[in-house]
C-alpha positions in Angstrom: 20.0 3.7 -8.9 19.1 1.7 -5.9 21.5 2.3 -2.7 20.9 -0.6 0.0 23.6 1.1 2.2 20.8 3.5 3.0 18.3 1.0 4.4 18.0 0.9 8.1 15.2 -1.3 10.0 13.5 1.8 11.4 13.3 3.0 7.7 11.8 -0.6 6.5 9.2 -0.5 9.9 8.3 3.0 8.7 7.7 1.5 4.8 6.1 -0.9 6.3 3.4 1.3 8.5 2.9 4.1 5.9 2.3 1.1 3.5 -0.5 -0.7 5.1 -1.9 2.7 6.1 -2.6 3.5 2.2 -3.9 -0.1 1.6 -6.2 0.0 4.4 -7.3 4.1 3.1 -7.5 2.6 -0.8 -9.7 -0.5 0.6 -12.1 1.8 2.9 -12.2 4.0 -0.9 -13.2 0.7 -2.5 -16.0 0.0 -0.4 -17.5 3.3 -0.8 -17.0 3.6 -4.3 -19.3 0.0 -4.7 -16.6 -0.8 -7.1 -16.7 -4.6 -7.4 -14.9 -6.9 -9.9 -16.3 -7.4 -13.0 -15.8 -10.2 -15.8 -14.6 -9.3 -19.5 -14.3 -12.0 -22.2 
């Protein structure tokens, strides 16, 4: 179960930080890999 009453801003800025922080680390993993998109059908 979800509790809202445990949400605070400096909880949501800290989502928010460690968030873009894994995108960024999974995009940088990406690039290395040479994985593009690829077309099925």
């Amino acid at each position: 179960m979800i509790n809202l009453k445990l949400d605070t801003p400096l909880l949501a800025e800290k989502y928010d930080e460690i968030s873009n922080i894994q995108f960024d680390n999974g995009s940088i993993l990406i690039e290395k890999l040479g994985v593009s998109p690829s077309r099925s059908g």
